[in-house]
PDB file of N, CA, C and O in Angstrom:
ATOM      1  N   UNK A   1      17.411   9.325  10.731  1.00  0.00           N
ATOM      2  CA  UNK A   1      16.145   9.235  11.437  1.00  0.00           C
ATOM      3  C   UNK A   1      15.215   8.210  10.795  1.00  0.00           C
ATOM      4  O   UNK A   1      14.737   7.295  11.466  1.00  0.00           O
ATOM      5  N   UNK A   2      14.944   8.373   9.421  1.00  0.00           N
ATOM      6  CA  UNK A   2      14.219   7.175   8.853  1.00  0.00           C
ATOM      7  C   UNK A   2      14.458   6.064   8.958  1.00  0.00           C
ATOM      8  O   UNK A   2      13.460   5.344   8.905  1.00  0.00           O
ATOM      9  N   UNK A   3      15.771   5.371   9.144  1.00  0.00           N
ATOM     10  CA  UNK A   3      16.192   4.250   9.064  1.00  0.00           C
ATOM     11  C   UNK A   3      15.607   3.354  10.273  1.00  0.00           C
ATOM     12  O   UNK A   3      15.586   2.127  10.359  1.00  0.00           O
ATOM     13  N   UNK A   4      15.123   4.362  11.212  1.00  0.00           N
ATOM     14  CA  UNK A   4      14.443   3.548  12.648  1.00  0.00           C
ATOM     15  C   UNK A   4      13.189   3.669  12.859  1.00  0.00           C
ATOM     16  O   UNK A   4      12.646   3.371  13.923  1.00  0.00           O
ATOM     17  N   UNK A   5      12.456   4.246  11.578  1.00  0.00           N
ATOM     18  CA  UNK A   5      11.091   4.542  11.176  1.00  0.00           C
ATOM     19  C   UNK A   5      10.016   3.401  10.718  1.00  0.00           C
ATOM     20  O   UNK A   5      10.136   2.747   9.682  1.00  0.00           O
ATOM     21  N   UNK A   6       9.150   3.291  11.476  1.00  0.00           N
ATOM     22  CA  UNK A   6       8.113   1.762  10.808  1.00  0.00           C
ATOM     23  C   UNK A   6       7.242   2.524  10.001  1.00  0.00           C
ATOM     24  O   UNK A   6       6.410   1.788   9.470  1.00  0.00           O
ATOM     25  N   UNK A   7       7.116   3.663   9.715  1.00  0.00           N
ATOM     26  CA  UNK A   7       6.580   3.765   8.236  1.00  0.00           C
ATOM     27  C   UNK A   7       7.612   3.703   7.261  1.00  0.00           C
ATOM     28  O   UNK A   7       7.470   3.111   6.191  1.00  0.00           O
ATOM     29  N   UNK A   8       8.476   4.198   7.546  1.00  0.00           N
ATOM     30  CA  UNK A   8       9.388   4.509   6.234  1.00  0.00           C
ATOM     31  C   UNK A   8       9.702   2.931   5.701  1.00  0.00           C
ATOM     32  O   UNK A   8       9.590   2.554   4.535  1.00  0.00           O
ATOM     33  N   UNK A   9      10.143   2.069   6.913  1.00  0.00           N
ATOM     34  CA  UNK A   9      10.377   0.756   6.981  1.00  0.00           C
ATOM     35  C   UNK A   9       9.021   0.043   5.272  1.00  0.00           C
ATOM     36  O   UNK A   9       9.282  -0.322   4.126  1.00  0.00           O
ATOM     37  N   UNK A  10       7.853   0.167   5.964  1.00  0.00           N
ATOM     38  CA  UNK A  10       6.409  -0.192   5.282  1.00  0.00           C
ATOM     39  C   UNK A  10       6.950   0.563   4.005  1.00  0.00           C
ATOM     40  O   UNK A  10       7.666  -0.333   3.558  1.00  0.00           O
ATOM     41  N   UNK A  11       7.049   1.322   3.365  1.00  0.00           N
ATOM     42  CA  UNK A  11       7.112   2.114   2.075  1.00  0.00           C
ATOM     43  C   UNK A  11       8.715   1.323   1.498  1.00  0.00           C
ATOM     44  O   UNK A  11       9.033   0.731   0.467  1.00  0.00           O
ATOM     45  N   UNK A  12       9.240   1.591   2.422  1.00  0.00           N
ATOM     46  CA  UNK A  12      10.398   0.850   1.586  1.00  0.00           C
ATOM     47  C   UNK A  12      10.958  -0.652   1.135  1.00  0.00           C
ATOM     48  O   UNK A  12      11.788  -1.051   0.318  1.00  0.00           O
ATOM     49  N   UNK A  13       9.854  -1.416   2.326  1.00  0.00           N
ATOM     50  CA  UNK A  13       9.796  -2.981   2.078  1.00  0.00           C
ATOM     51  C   UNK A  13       9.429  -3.177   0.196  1.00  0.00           C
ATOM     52  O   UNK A  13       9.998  -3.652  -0.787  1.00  0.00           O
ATOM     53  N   UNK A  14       7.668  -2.225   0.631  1.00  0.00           N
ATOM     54  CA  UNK A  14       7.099  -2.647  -0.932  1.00  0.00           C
ATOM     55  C   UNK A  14       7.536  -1.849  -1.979  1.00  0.00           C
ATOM     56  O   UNK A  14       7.018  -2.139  -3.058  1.00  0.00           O
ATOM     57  N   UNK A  15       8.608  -0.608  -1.999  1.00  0.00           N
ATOM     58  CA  UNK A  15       8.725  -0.076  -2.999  1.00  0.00           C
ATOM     59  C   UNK A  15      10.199   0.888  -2.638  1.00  0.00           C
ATOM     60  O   UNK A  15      10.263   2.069  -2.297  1.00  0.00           O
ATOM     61  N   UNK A  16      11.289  -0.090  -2.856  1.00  0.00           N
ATOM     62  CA  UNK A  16      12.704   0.620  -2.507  1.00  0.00           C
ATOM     63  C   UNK A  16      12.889   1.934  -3.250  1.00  0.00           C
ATOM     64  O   UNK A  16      13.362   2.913  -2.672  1.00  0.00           O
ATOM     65  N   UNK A  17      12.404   1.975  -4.934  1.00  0.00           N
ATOM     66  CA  UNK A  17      12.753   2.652  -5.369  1.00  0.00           C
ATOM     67  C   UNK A  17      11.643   4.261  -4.442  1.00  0.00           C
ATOM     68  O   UNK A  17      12.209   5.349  -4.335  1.00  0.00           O
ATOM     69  N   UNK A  18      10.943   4.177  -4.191  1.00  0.00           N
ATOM     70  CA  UNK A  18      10.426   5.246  -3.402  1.00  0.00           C
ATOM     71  C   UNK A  18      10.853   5.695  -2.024  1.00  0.00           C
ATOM     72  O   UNK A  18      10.653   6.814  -1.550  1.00  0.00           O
ATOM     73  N   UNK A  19      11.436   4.734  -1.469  1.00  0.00           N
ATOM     74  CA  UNK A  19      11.744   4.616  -0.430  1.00  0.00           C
ATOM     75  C   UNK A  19      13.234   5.504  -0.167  1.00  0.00           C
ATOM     76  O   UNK A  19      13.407   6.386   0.674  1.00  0.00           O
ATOM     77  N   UNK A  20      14.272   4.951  -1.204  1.00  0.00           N
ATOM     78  CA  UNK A  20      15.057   5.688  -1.308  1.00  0.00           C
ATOM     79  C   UNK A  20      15.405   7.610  -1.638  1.00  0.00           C
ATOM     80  O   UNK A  20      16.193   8.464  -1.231  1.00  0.00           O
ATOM     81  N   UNK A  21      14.097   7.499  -2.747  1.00  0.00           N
ATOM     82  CA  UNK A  21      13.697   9.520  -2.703  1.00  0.00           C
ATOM     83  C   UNK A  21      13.395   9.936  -1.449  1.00  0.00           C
ATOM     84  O   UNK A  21      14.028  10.964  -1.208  1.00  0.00           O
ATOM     85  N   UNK A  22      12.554   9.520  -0.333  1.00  0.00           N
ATOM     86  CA  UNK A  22      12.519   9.661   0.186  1.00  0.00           C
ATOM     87  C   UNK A  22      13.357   9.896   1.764  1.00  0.00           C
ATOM     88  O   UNK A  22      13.095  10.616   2.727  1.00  0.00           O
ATOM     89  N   UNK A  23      14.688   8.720   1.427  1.00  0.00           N
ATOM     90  CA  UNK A  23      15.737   9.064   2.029  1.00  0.00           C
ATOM     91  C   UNK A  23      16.518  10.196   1.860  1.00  0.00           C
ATOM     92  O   UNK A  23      17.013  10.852   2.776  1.00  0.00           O
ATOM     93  N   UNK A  24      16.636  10.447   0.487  1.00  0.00           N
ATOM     94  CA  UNK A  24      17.298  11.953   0.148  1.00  0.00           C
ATOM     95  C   UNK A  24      16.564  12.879   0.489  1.00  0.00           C
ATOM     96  O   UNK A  24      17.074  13.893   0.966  1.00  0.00           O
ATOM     97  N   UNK A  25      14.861  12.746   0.296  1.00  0.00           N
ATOM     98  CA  UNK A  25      14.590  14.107   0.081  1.00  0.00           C
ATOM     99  C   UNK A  25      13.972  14.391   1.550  1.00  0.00           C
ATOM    100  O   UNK A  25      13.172  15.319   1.674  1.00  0.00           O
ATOM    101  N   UNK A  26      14.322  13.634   2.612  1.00  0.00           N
ATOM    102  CA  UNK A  26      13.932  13.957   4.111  1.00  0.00           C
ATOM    103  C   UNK A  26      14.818  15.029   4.569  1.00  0.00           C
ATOM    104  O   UNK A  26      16.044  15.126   4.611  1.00  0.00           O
ATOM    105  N   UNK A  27      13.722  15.919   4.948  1.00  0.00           N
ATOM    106  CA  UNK A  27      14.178  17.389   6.115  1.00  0.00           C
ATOM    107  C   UNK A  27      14.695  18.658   4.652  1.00  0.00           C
ATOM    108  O   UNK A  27      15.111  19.787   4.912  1.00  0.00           O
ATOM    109  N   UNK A  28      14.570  18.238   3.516  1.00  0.00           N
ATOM    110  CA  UNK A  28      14.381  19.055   2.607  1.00  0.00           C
ATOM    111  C   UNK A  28      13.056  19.930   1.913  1.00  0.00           C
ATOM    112  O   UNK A  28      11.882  19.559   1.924  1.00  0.00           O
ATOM    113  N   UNK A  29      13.461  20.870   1.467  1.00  0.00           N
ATOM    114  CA  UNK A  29      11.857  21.699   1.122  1.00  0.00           C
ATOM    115  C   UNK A  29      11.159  20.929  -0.095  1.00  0.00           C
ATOM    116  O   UNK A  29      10.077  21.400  -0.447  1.00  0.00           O
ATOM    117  N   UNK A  30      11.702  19.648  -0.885  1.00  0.00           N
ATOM    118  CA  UNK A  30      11.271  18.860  -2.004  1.00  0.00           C
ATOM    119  C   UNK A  30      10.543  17.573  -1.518  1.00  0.00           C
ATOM    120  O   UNK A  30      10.230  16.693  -2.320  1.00  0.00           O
ATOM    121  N   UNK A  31      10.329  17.500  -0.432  1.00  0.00           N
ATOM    122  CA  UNK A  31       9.877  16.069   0.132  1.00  0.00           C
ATOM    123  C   UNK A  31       8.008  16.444   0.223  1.00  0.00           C
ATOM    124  O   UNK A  31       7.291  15.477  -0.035  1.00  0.00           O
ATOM    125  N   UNK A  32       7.612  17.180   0.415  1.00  0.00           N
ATOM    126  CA  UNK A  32       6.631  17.064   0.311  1.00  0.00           C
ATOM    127  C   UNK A  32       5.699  17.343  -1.269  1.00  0.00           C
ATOM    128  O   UNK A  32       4.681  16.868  -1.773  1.00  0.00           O
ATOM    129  N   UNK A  33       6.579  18.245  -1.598  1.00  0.00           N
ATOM    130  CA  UNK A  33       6.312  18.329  -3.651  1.00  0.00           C
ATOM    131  C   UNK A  33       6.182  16.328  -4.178  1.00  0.00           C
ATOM    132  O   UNK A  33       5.365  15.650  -4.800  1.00  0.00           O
ATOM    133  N   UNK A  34       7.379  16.096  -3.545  1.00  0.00           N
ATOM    134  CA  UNK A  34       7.550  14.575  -4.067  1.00  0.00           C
ATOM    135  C   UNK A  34       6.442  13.573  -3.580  1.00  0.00           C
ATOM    136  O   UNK A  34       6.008  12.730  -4.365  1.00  0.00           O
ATOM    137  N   UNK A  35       5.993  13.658  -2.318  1.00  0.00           N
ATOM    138  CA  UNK A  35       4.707  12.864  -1.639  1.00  0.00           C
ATOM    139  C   UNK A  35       3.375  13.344  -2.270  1.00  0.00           C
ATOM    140  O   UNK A  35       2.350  12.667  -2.192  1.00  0.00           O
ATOM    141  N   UNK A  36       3.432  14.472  -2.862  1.00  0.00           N
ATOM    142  CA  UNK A  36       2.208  15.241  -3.369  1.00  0.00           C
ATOM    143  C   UNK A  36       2.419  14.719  -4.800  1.00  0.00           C
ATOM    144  O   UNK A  36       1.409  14.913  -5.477  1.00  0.00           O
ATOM    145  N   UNK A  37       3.467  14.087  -5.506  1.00  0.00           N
ATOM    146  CA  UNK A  37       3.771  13.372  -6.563  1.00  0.00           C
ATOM    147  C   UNK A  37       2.925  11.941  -6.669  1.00  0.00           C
ATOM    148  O   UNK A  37       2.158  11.514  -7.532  1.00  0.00           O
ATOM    149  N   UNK A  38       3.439  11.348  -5.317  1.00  0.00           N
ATOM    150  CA  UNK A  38       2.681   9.795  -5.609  1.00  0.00           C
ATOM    151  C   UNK A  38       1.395  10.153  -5.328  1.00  0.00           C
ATOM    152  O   UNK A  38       0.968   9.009  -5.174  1.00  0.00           O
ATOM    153  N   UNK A  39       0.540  10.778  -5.161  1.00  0.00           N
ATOM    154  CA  UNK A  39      -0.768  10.452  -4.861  1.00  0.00           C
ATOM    155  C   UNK A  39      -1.478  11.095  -6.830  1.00  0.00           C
ATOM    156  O   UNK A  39      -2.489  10.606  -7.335  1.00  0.00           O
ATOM    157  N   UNK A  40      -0.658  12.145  -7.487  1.00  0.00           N
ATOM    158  CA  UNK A  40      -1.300  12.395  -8.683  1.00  0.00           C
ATOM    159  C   UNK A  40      -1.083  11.221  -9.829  1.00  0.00           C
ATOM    160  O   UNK A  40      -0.143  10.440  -9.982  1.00  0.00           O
ATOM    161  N   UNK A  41      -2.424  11.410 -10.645  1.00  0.00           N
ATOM    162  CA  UNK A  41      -2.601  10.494 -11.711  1.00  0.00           C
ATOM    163  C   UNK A  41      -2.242  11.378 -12.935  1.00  0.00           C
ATOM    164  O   UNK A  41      -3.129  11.945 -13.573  1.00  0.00           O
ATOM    165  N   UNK A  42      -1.198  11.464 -13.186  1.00  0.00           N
ATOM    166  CA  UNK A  42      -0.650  12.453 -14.914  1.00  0.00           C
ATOM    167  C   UNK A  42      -0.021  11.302 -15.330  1.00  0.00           C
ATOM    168  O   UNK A  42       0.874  11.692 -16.081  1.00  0.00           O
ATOM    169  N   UNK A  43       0.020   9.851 -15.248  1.00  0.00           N
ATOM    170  CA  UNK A  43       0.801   8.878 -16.293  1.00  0.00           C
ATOM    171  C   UNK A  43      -0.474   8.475 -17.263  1.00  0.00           C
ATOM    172  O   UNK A  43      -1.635   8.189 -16.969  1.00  0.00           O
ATOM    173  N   UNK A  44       0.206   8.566 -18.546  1.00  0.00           N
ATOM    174  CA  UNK A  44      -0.908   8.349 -19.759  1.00  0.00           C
ATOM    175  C   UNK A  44      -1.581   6.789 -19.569  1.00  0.00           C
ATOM    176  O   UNK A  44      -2.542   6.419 -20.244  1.00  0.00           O
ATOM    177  N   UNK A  45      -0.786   5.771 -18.340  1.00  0.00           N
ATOM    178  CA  UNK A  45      -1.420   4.838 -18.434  1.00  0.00           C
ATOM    179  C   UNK A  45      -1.930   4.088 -16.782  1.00  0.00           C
ATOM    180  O   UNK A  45      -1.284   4.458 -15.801  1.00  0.00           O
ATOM    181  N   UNK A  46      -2.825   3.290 -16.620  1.00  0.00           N
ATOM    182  CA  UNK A  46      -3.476   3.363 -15.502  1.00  0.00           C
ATOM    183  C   UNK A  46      -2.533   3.086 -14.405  1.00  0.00           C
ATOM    184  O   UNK A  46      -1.712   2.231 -14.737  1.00  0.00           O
ATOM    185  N   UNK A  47      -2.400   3.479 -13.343  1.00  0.00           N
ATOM    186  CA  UNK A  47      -1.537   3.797 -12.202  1.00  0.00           C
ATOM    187  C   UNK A  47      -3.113   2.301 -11.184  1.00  0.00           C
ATOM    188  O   UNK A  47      -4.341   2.318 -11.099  1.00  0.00           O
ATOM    189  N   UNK A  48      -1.727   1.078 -10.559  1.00  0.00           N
ATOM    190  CA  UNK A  48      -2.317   0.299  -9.473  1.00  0.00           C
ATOM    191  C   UNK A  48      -2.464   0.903  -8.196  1.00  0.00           C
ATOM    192  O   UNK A  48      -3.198   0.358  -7.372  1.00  0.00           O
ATOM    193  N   UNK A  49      -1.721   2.213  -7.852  1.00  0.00           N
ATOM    194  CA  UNK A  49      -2.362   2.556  -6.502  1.00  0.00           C
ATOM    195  C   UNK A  49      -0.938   1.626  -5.454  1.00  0.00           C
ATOM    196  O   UNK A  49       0.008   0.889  -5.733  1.00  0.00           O
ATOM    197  N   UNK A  50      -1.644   2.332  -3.955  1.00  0.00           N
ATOM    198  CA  UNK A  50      -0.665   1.624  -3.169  1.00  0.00           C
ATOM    199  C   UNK A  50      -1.659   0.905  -2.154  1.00  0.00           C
ATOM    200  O   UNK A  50      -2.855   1.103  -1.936  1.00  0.00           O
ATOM    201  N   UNK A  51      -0.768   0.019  -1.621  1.00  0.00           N
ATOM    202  CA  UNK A  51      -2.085  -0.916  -0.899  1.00  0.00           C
ATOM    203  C   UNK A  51      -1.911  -0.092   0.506  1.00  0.00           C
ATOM    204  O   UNK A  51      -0.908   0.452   0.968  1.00  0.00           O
ATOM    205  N   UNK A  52      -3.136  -0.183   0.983  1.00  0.00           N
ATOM    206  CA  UNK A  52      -4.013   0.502   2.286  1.00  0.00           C
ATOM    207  C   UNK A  52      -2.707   0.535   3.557  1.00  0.00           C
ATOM    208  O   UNK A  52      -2.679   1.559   4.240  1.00  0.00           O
ATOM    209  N   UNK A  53      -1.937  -0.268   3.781  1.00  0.00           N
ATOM    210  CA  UNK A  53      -0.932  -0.378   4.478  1.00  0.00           C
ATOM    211  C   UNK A  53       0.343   0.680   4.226  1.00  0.00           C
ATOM    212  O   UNK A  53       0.874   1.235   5.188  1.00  0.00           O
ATOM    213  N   UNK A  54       0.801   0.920   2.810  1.00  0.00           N
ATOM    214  CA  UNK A  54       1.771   1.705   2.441  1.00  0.00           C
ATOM    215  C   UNK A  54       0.576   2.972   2.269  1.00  0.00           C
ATOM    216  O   UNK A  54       0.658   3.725   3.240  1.00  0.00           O
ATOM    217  N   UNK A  55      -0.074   3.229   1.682  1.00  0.00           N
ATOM    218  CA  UNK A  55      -1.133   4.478   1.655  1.00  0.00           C
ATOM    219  C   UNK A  55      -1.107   4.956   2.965  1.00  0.00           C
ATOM    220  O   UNK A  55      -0.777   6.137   3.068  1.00  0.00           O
ATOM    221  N   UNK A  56      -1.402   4.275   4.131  1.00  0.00           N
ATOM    222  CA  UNK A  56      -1.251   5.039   5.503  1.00  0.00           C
ATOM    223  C   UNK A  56       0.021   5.362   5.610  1.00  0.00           C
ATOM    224  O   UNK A  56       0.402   6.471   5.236  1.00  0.00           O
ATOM    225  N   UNK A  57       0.977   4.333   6.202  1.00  0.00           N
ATOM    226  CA  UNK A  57       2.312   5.048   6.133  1.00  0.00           C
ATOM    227  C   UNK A  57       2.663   5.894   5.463  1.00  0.00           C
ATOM    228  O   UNK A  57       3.032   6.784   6.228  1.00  0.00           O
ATOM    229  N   UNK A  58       2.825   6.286   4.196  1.00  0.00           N
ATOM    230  CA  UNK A  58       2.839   7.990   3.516  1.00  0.00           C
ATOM    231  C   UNK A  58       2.113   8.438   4.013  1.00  0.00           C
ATOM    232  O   UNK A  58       2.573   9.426   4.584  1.00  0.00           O
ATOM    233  N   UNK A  59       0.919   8.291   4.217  1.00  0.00           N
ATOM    234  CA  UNK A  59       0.532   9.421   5.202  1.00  0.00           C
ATOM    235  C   UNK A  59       0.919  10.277   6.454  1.00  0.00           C
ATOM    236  O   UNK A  59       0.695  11.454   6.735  1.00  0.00           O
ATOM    237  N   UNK A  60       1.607   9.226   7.138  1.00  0.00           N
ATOM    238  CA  UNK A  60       1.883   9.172   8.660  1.00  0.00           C
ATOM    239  C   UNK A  60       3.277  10.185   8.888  1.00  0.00           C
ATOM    240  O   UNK A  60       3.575  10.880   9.860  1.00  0.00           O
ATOM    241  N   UNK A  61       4.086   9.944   7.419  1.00  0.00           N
ATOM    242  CA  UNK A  61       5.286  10.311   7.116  1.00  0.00           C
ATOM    243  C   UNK A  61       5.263  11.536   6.638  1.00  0.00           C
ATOM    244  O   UNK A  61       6.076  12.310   7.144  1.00  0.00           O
ATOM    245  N   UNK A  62       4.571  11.944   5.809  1.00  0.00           N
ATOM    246  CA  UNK A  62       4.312  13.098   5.660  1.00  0.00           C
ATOM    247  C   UNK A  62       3.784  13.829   6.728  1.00  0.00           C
ATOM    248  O   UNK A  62       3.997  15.031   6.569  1.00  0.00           O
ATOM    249  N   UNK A  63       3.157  13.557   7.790  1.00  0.00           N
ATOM    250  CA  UNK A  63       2.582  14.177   9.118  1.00  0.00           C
ATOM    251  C   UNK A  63       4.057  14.629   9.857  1.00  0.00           C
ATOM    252  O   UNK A  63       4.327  15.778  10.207  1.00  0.00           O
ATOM    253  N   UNK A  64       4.805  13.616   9.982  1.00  0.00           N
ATOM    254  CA  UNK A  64       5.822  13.654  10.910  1.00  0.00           C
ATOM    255  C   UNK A  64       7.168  14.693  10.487  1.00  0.00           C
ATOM    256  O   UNK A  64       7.876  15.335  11.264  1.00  0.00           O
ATOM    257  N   UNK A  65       7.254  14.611   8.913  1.00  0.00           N
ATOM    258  CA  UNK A  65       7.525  15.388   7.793  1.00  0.00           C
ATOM    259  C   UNK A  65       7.249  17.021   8.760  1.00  0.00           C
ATOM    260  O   UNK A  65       7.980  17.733   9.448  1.00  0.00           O
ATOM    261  N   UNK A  66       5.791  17.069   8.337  1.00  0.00           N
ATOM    262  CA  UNK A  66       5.647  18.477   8.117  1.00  0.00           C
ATOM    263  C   UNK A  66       5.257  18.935   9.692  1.00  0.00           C
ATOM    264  O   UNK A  66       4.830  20.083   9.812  1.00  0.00           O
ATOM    265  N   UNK A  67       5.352  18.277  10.660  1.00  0.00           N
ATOM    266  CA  UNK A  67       6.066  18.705  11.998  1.00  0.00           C
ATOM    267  C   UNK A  67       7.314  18.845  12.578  1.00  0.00           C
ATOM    268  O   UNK A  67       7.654  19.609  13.482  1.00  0.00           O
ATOM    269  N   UNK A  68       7.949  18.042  11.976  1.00  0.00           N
ATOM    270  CA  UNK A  68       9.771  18.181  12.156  1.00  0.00           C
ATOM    271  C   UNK A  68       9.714  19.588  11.502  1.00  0.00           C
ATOM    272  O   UNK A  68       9.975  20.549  12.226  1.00  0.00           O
ATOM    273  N   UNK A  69       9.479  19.743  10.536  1.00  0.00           N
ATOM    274  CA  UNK A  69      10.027  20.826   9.134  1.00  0.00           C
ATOM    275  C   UNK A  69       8.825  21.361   8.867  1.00  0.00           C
ATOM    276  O   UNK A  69       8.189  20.998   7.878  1.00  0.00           O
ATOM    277  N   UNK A  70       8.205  22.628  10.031  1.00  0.00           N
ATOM    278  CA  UNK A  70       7.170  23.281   9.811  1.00  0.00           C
ATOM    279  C   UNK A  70       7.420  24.475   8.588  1.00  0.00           C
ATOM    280  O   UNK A  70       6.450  25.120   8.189  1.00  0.00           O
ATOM    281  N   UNK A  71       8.405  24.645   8.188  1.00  0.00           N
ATOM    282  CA  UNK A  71       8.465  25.787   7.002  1.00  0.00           C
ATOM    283  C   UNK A  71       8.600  24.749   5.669  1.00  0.00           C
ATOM    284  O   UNK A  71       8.714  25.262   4.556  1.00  0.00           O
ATOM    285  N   UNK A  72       8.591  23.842   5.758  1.00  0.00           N
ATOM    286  CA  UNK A  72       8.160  23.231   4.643  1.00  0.00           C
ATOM    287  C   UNK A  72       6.857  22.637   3.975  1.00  0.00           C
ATOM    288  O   UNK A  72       6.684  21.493   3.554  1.00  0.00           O
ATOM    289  N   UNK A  73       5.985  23.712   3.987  1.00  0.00           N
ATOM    290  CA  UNK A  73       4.231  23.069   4.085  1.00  0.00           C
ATOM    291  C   UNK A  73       4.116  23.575   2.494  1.00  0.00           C
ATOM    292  O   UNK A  73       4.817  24.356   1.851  1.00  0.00           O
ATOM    293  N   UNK A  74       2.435  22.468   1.981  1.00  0.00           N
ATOM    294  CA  UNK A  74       2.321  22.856   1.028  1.00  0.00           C
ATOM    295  C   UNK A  74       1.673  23.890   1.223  1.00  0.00           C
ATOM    296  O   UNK A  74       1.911  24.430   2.303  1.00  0.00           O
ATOM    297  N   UNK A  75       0.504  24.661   0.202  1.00  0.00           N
ATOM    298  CA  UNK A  75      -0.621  25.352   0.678  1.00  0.00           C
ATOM    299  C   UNK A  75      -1.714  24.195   0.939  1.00  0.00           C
ATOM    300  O   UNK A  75      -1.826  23.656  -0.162  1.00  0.00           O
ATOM    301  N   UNK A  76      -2.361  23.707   1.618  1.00  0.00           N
ATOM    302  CA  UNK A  76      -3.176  23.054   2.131  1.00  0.00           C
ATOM    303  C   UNK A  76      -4.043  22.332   1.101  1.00  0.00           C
ATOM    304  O   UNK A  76      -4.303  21.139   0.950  1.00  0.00           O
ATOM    305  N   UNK A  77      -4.464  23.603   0.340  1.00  0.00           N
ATOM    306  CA  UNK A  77      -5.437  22.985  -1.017  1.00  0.00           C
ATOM    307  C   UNK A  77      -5.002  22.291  -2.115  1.00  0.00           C
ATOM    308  O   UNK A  77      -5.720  21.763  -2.965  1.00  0.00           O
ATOM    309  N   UNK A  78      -3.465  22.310  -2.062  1.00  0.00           N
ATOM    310  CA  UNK A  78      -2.601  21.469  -3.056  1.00  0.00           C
ATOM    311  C   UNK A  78      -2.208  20.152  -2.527  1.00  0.00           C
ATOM    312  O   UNK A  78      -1.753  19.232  -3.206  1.00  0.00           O
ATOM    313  N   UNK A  79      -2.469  20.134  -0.978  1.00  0.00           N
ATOM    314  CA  UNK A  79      -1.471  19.188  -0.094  1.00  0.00           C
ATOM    315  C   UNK A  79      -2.920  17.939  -0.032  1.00  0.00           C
ATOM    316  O   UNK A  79      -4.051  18.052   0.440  1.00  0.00           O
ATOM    317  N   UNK A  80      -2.313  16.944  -0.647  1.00  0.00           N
ATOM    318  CA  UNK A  80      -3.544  15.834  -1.028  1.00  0.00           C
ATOM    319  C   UNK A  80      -2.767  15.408   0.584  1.00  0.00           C
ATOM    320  O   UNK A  80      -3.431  14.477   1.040  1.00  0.00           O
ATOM    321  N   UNK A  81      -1.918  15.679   1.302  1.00  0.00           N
ATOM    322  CA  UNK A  81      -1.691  14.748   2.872  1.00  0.00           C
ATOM    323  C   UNK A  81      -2.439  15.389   3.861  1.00  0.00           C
ATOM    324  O   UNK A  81      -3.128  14.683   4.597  1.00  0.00           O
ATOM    325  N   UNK A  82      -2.425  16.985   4.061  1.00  0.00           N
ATOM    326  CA  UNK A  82      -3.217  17.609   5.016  1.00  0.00           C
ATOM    327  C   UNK A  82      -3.840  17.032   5.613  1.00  0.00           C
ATOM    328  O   UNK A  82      -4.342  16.148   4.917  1.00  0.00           O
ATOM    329  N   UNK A  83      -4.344  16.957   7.200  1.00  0.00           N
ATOM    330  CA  UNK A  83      -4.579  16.148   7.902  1.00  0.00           C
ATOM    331  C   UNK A  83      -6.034  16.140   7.688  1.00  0.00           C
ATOM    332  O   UNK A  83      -6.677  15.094   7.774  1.00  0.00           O
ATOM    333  N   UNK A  84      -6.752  17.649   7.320  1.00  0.00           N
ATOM    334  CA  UNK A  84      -7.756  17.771   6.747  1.00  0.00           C
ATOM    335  C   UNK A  84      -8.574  16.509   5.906  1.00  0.00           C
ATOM    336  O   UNK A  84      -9.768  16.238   6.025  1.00  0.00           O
ATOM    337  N   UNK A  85      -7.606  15.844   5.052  1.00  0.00           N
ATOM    338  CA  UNK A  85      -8.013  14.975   4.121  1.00  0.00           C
ATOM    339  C   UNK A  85      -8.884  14.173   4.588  1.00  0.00           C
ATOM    340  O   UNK A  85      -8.416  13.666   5.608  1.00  0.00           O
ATOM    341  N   UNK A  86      -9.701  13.871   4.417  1.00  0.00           N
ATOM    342  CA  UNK A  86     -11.171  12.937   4.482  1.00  0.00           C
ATOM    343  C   UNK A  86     -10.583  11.315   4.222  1.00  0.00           C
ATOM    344  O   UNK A  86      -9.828  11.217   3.254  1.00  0.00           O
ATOM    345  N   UNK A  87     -10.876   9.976   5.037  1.00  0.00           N
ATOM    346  CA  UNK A  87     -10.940   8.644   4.683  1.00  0.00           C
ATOM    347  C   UNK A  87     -10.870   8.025   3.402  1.00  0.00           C
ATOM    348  O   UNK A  87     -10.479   6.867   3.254  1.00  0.00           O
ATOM    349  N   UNK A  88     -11.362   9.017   2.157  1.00  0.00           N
ATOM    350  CA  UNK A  88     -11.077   8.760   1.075  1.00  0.00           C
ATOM    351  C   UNK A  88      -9.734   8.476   0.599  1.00  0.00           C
ATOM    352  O   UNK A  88      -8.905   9.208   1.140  1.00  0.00           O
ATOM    353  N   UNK A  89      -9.235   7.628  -0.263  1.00  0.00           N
ATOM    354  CA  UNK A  89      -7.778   7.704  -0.460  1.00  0.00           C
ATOM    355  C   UNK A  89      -7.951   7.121  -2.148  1.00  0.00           C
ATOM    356  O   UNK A  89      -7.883   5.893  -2.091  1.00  0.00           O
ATOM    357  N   UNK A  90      -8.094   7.457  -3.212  1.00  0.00           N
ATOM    358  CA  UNK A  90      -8.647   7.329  -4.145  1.00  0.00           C
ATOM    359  C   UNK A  90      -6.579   7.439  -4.578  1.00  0.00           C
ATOM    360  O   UNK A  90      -5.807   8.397  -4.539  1.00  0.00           O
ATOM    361  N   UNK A  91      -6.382   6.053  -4.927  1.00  0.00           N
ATOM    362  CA  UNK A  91      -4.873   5.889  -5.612  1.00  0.00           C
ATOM    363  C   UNK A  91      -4.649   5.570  -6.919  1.00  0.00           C
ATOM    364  O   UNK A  91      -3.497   5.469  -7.341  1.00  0.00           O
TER     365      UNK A  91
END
């Protein structure tokens, strides 16, 4: 399914190595733990962020994510994708 995906496409142009977890970990209960991964800052050294183009697409992907595979949700207050999330995108 991803392989005909223009987000997944966008995430994997600028960053194969993400792109590829994401191939494995699609329609699994670890794909959204892992998207809830790139958005935290726990590396001891400063993290560049993703540019506004790949930042949406994870977004979009994770939407489509957690409608295909409704028993795979975070709790909401952990889930930095929730649709809830505000324009802010602080990477």
């Amino acid at each position: 399914m991803l392989d005909d995906n223009a987000d997944f496409k966008t995430i994997n142009h600028a960053h194969p190595h993400i792109g590829k977890q994401l191939l494995a970990l699609w329609g699994q209960p670890g794909f959204l733990p892992y998207m809830q991964s790139l958005t935290r800052d726990d590396r001891p050294s400063v993290r560049q962020g993703f540019a506004d183009n790949v930042f949406l697409a994870l977004h979009r992907l994770s939407e489509q994510h957690r409608r295909a595979y409704p028993d795979y949700r975070l709790e909401s207050k952990y889930d930095p994708w929730a649709t809830s999330v505000g324009t802010s995108h602080s990477h």
